[in-house]
N, C-alpha and C positions, 0 to 999 in steps of 0.2 A: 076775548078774555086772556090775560096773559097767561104763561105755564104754570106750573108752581112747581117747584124745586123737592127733592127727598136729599140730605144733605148726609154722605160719609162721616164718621167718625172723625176720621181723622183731618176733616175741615176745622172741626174745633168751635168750642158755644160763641166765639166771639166772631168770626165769619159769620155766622148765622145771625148775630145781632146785629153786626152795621150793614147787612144785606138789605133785614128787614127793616132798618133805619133809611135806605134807600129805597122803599119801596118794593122790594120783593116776596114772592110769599114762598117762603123756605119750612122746612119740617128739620126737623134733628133728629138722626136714628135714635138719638139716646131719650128724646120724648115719645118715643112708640117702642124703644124695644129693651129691656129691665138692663142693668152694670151696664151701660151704655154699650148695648150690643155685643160685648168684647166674645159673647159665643155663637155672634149669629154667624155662619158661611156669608160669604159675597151672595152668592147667589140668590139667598131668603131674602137679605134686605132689599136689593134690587126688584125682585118678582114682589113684594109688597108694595112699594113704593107706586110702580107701575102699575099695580092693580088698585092702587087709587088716585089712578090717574098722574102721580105727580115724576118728572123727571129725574133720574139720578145724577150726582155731580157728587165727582171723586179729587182724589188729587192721585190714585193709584191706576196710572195708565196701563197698570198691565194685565185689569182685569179684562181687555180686548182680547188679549192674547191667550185666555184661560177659557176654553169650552164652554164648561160647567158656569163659568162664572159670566161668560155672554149670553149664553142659552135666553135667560127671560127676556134679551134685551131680541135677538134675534127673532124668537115665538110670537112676541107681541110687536113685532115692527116696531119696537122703539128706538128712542134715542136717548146717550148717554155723554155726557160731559165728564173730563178729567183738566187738569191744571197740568200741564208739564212740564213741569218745576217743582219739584217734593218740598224745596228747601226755602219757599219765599214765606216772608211773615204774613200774619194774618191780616195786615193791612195792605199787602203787595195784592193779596188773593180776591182779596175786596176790590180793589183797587182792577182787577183785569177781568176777571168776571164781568163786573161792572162797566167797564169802558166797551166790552164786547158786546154788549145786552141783548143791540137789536138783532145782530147776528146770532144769537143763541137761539130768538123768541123765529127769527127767519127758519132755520134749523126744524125745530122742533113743528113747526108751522109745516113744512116741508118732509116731514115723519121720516119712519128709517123702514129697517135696522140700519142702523149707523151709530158711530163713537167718535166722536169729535176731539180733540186737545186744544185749549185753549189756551193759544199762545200772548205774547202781551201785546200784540194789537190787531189779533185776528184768531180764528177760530177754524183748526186744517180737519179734514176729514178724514182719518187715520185707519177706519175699521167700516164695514168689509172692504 
């Protein structure tokens, strides 16, 4: 069964929509958590996310780098996905995600803790 995705904020409703126009099964913080999260900590959505099962995908690489904010992913041997590239349109995002898949669903298949960045035709293993 493939992963299913817990999708950042700052992905945006429309990366979420042509994912799942591809085929992916994605969640939007902003359909589990009220003003579209804007008070949730990193770390609540994360630890939610992963406690039902579904992977996180950010575009903010530098929650590897924040204790607090890796904690759930490290506790629960998970794994996490970032874009690293703040600045690509939400077609670019689609577009690399995408081209990487199998390597993500490899990833994930493969458990952590680990954090991945997803580069645009490869997927580097950046954390721990």
């Amino acid at each position: 069964m493939p992963p299913e995705f817990f999708l950042d904020r700052n992905l945006g409703r429309r990366v979420a929509e042509d994912l799942r126009e591809l085929g992916w099964t994605v969640h939007r913080i902003g359909e589990v958590f009220p003003a579209d999260a804007q008070d949730i900590p990193d770390e609540e959505w994360i630890s939610y996310g992963l406690d039902q099962g579904w992977v996180p995908l950010s575009k903010d690489g530098r929650i590897k780098t924040r204790d607090q904010e890796i904690e759930p992913v490290r506790l629960r041997e998970a794994v996490l996905f970032y874009l690293d590239n703040q600045q690509l349109r939400s077609t670019e995002m689609v577009e690399r995600l995408h081209r990487c898949r199998g390597a993500i669903h490899d990833a994930v298949a493969k458990g952590g803790p680990a954090a991945y960045a997803v580069r645009t035709d490869r997927i580097e293993h950046t954390w721990p």
